[in-house]
MILUMDO-334382 format. One line per 4 residues: their letters; for each residue y, z, x of C-alpha. Coordinates in Angstrom, 3 decimals, always signed. Layout:
// residues N
A	Y:Z:X | ... $
//
This chain:
// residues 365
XXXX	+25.280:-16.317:+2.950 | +27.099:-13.541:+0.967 | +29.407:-13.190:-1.725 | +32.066:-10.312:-3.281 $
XXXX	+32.581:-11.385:-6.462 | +35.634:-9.570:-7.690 | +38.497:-10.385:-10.816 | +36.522:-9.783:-13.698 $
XXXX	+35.016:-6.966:-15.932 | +31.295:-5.939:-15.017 | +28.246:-5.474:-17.378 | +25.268:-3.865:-15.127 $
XXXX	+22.560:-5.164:-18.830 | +23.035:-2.366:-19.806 | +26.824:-0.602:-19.741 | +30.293:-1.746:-18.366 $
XXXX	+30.559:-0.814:-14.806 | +32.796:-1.185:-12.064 | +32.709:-3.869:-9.943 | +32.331:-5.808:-7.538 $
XXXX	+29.387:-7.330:-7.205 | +27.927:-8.118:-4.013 | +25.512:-10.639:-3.390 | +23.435:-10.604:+0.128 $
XXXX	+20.929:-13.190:+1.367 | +20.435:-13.960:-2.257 | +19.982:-10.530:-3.536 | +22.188:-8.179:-4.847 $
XXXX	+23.873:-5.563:-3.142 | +24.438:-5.255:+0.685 | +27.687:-6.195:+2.318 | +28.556:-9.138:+0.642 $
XXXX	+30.483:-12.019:+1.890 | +32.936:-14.961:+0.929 | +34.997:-13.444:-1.828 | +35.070:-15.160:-4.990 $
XXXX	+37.734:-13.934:-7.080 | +37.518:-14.543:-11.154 | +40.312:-14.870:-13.924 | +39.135:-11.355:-16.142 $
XXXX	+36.303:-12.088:-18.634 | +33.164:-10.603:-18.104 | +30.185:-10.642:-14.901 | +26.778:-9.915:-15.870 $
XXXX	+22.890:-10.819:-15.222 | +22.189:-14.589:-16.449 | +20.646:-14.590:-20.003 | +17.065:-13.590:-20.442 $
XXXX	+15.512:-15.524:-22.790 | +11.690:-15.306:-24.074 | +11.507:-18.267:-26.352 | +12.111:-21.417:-24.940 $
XXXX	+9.956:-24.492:-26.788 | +11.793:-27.230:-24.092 | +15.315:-28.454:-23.014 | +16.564:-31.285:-21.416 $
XXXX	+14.827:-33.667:-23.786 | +11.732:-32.697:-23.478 | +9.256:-30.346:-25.372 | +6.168:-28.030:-23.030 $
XXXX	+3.838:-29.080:-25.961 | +4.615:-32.820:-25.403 | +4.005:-32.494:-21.375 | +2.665:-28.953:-19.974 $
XXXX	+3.109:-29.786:-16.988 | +5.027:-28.729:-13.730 | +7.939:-31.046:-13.589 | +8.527:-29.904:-17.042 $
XXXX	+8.874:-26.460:-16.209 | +11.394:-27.618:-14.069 | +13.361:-29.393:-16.190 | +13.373:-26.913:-18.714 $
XXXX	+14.609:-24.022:-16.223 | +17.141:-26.028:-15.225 | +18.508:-27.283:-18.737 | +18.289:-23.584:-19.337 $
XXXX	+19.996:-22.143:-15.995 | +23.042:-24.555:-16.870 | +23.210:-23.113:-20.336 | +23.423:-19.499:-18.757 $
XXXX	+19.384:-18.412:-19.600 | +18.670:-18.169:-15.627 | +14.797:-16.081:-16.420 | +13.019:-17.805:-19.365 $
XXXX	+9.422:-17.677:-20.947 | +8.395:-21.438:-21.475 | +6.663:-21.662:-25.203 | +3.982:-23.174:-26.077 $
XXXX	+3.518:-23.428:-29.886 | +0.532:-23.564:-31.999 | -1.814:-26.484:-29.843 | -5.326:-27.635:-29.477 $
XXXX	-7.468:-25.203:-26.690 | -6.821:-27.800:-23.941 | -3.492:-27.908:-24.469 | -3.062:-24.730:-23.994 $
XXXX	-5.646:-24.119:-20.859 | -2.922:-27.180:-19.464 | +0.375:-24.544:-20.037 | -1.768:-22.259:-18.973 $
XXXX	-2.651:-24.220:-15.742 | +1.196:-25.280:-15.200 | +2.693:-22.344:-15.152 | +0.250:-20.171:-12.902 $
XXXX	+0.371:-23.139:-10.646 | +3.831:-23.697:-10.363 | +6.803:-21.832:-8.325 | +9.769:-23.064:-10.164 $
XXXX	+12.788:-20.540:-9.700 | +13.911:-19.089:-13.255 | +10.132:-19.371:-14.887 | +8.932:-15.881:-15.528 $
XXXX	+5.697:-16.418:-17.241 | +4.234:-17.535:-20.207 | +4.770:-17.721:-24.107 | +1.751:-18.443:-26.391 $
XXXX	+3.160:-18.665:-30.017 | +0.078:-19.458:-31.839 | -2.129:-21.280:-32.586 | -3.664:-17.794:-34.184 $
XXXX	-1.590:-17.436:-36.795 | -1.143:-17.206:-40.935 | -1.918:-20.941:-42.393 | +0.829:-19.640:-45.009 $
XXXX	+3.291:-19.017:-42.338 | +2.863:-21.534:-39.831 | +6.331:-22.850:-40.362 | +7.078:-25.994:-38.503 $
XXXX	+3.703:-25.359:-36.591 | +1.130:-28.408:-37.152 | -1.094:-26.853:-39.739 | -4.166:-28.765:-38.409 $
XXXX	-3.990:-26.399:-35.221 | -4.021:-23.277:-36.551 | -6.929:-21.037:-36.476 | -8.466:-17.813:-35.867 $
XXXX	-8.925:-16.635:-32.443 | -12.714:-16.856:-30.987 | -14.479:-15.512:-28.071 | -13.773:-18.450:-26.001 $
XXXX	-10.201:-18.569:-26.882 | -9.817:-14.417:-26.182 | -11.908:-15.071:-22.743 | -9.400:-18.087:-21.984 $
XXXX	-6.052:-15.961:-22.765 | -7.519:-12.451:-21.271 | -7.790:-14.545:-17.903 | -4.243:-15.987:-18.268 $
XXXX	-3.101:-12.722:-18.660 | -4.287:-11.435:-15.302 | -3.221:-14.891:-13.065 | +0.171:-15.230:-14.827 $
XXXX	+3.445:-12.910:-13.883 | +4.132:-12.801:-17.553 | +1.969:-13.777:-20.949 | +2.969:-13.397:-24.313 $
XXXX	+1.000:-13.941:-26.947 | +2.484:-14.409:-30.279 | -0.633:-13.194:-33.361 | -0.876:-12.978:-37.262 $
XXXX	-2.215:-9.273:-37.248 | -4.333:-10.681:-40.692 | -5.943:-13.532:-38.378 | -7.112:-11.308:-34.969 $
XXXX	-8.322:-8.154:-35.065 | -7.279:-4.585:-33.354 | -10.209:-5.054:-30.865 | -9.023:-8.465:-29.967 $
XXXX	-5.177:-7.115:-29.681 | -6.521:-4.351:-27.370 | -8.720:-6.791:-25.109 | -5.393:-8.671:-24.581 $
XXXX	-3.355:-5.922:-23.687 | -5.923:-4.558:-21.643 | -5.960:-7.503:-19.508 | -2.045:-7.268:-19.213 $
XXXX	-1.022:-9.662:-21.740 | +2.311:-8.608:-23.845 | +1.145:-9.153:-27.249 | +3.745:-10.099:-29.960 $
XXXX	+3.444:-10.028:-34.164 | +4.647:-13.253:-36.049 | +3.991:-15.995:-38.227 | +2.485:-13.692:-40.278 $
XXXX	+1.983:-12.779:-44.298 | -0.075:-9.253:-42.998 | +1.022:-6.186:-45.161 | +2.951:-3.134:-43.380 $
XXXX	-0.354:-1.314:-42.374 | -1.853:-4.297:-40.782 | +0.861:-4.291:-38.720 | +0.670:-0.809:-37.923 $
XXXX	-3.121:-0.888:-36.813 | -1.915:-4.041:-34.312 | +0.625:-2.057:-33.135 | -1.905:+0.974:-32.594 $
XXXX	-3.966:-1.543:-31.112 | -1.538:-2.164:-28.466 | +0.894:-4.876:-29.805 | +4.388:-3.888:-29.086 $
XXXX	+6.602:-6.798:-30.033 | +7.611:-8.511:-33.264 | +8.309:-12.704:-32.498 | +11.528:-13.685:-34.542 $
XXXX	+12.082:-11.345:-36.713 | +12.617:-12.050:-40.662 | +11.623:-15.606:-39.974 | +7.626:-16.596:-40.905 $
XXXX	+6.535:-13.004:-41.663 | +6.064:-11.103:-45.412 | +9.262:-9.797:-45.986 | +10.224:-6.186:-47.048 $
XXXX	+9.994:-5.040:-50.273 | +10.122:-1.308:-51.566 | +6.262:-0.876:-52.396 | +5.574:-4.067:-49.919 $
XXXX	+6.836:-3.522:-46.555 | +5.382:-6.763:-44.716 | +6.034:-6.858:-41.054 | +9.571:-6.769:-41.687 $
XXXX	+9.071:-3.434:-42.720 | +6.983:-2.152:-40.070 | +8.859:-3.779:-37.394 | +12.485:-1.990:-38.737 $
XXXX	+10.823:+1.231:-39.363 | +8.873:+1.423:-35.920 | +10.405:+2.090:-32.832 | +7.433:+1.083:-30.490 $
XXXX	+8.107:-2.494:-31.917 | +10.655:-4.243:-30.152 | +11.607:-7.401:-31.703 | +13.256:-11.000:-31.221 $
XXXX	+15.915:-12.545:-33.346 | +17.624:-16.001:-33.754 | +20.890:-14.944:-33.696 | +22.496:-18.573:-35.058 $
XXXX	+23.363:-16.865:-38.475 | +21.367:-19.522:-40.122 | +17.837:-18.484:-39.206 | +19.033:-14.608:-39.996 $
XXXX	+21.808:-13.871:-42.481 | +24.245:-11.767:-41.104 | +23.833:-8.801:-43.310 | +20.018:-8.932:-42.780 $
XXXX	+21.193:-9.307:-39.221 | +23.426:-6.030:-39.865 | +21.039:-4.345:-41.369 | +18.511:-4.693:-38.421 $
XXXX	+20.474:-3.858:-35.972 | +21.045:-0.775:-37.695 | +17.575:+0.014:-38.259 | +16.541:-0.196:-34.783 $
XXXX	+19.347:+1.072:-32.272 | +17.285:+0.263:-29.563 | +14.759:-2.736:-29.248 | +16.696:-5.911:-30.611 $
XXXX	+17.187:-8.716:-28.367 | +18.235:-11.978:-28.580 | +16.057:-15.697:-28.604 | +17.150:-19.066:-28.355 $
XXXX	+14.224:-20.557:-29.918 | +15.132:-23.211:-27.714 | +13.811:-27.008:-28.726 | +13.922:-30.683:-26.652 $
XXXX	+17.365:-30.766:-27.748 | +19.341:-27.765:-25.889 | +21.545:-28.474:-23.138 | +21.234:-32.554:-24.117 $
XXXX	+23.230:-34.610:-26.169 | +20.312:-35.527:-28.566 | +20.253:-35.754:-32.071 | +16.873:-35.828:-32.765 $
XXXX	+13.594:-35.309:-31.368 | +9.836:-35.444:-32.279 | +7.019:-32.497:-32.691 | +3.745:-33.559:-33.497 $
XXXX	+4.691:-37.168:-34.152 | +7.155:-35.658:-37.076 | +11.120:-36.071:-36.584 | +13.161:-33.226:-36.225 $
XXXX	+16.731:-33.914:-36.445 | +19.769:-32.124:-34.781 | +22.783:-31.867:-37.466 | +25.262:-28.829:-37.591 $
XXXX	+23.700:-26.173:-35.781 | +20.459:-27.333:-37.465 | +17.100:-28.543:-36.218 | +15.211:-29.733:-39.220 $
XXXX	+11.865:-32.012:-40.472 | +12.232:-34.169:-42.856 | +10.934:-31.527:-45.414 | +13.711:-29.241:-44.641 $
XXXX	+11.889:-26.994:-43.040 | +13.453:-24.972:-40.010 | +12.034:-26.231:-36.372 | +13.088:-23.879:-33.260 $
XXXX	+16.855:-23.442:-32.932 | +20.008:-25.483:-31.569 | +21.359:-22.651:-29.819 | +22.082:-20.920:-26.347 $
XXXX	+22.437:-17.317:-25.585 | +26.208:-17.499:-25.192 | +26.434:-18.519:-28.335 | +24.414:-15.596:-29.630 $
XXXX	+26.799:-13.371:-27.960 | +29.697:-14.891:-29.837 | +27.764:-14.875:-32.871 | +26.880:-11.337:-32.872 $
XXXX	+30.657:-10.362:-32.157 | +31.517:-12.321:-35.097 | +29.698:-9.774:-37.104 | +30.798:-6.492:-35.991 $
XXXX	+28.296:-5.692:-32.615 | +29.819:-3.212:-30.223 | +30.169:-5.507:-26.932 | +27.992:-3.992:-24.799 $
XXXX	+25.519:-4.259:-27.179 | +25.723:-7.823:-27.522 | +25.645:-8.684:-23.725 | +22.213:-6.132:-23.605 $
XXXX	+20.532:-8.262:-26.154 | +20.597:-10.994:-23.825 | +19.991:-9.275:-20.717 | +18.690:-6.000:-20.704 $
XXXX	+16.813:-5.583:-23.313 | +14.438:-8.683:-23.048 | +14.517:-7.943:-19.393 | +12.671:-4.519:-20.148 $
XXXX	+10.279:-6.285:-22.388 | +9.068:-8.325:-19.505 | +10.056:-6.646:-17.213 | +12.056:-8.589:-14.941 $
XXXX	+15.494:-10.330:-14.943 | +18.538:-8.771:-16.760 | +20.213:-6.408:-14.388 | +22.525:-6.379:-11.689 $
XXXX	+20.222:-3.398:-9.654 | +20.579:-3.650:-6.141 | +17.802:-5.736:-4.595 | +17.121:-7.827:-7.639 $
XXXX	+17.295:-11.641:-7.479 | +20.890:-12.479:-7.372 | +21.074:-14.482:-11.434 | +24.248:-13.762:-12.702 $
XXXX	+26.985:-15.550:-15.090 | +30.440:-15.328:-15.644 | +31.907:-15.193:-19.441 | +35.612:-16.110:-19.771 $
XXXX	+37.827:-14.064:-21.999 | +36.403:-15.844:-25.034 | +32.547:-15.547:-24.389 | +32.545:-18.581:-23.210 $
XXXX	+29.917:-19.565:-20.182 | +32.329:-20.542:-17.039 | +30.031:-20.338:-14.022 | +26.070:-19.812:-13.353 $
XXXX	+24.707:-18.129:-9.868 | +20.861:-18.088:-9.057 | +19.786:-16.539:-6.271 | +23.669:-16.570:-5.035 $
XXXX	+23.644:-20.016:-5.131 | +26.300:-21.244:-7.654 | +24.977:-23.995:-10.017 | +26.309:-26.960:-12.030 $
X	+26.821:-26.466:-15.724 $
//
């Protein structure tokens, strides 16, 4: 079955474009088909999105497990993310052999890989992350990922730069794993020796790091000032102000993207939920313990989009930061090339999600 979708403005993940956009046994490109003929707004690759904690009511940590995957990708798919990086946070080793296990066993349409945040991270800035569970990273544990790294399409590991060394940050990316900086209190030149090491990404950036200061640059600094660092964001204008969100963006022209930091709650109706055994609840845009302490993020990559018009970002800037650009870090999903995977998503007028293709196939929402 084919489609020629036609009626609307065109982003390619990276620039406007002319349209249409024809869809042929599931891939883009070829002849086409039925026409489908949309009311303006804007057609573009679905969301990319490489932190995603659960969905649907459910959390990976509570249940790594297969038919969680699947719920998650399609919680996520209806919400527009159609290529996501399930997350496992900071989690005994057997937990995380179990995500490990789940996702290079399972073929779930819309699961790209892997996302490791923790548990080797700064006690100091472990965040919401269960503080019993964090620790340093030891032979086993490098053995254990560096073998995930070569069976899985995609694994990120998210590292404290002051809690692994540059060796161990060069074993992993030797063995193909995408290594990430976060949760971190390391100063600016620990940050640079991970990133000479091999680390190229910065995990949610501003949020559980040392901040920058003008003698203390913390991996804020580094990750502004370096280009080889591409970095995530929250983009619900709580996580990030806006003019440290404006500021950022104009540091770094190129390498911002945009993360849901997706939690049980997103595309559900719940108000609360549980990590660890603790409560997090879901009020006004916020996902909190009862400390007050920030856990993940109630918020979907459409609404990043809207958010980061709201501020001043040039359009097609916005749309690349959750498309594109996370595409290229993992390099897959994102674009509208000829050939690809057939994941795209129509925007109405307002930024508003309408419709969701995968494969071709239109979906639910």
């Amino acid at each position: 079955m084919g489609l020629k979708v036609t009626g609307a403005r065109v982003f390619d993940g990276v620039r406007l474009t002319d349209g249409p956009v024809t869809v042929t046994q599931g891939r883009f490109g070829g002849a086409g088909g039925a026409e489908v003929v949309l009311d303006g707004g804007i057609l573009m690759p679905g969301f990319v999105d490489l932190q995603v904690n659960g969905g649907d009511g459910v959390m990976f940590n509570d249940a790594p497990t297969a038919e969680t995957l699947g719920r998650m990708a399609q919680a996520h798919a209806r919400l527009g993310a159609t290529t996501i990086l399930p997350t496992l946070i900071t989690a005994p080793r057997e937990v995380v052999a179990q995500a490990i296990e789940a996702v290079a066993s399972a073929d779930i349409p819309g699961i790209a890989g892997l996302h490791l945040e923790g548990p080797h991270l700064a006690l100091s800035r472990k965040g919401a992350h269960t503080a019993a569970y964090v620790r340093p990273m030891d032979l086993e544990d490098l053995a254990m990922l560096c073998d995930a790294a070569q069976r899985l399409p995609v694994l990120k590991v998210t590292v404290a730069p002051e809690v692994v060394t540059p060796d161990q940050i060069a074993a992993l990316v030797q063995a193909g794993a995408l290594v990430s900086l976060g949760h971190s209190d390391c100063t600016g030149a620990q940050a640079l020796a991970a990133q000479a090491a091999g680390a190229t990404c910065v995990t949610h950036l501003f949020n559980a790091m040392s901040q920058m200061g003008g003698r203390t640059p913390g991996l804020v600094g580094a990750a502004l000032a370096t280009p080889a660092l591409r970095a995530g964001v929250i983009a619900d204008l709580i996580h990030v102000d806006a003019l440290s969100l404006k500021a950022a963006l104009a540091a770094k022209p190129e390498g911002l993207f945009a993360v849901s930091d997706a939690m049980a709650v997103a595309g559900s109706d719940a108000r609360a939920f549980h990590l660890d055994g603790r409560r997090v609840a879901r009020h006004e845009g916020r996902l909190t313990l009862d400390d007050g302490t920030l856990a993940g993020a109630d918020l979907d990559l459409a609404t990043a989009v809207r958010n980061l018009l709201s501020i001043g970002v040039p359009e097609a800037r916005a749309l690349h930061m959750v498309t594109g650009a996370p595409g290229a870090v993992i390099g897959r999903g994102g674009r509208l090339d000829a050939g690809a995977p057939a994941d795209f998503v129509w925007l109405d007028e307002t930024y508003q999600l309408r419709r969701v293709w995968r494969a071709g196939q239109e979906i639910t929402i």
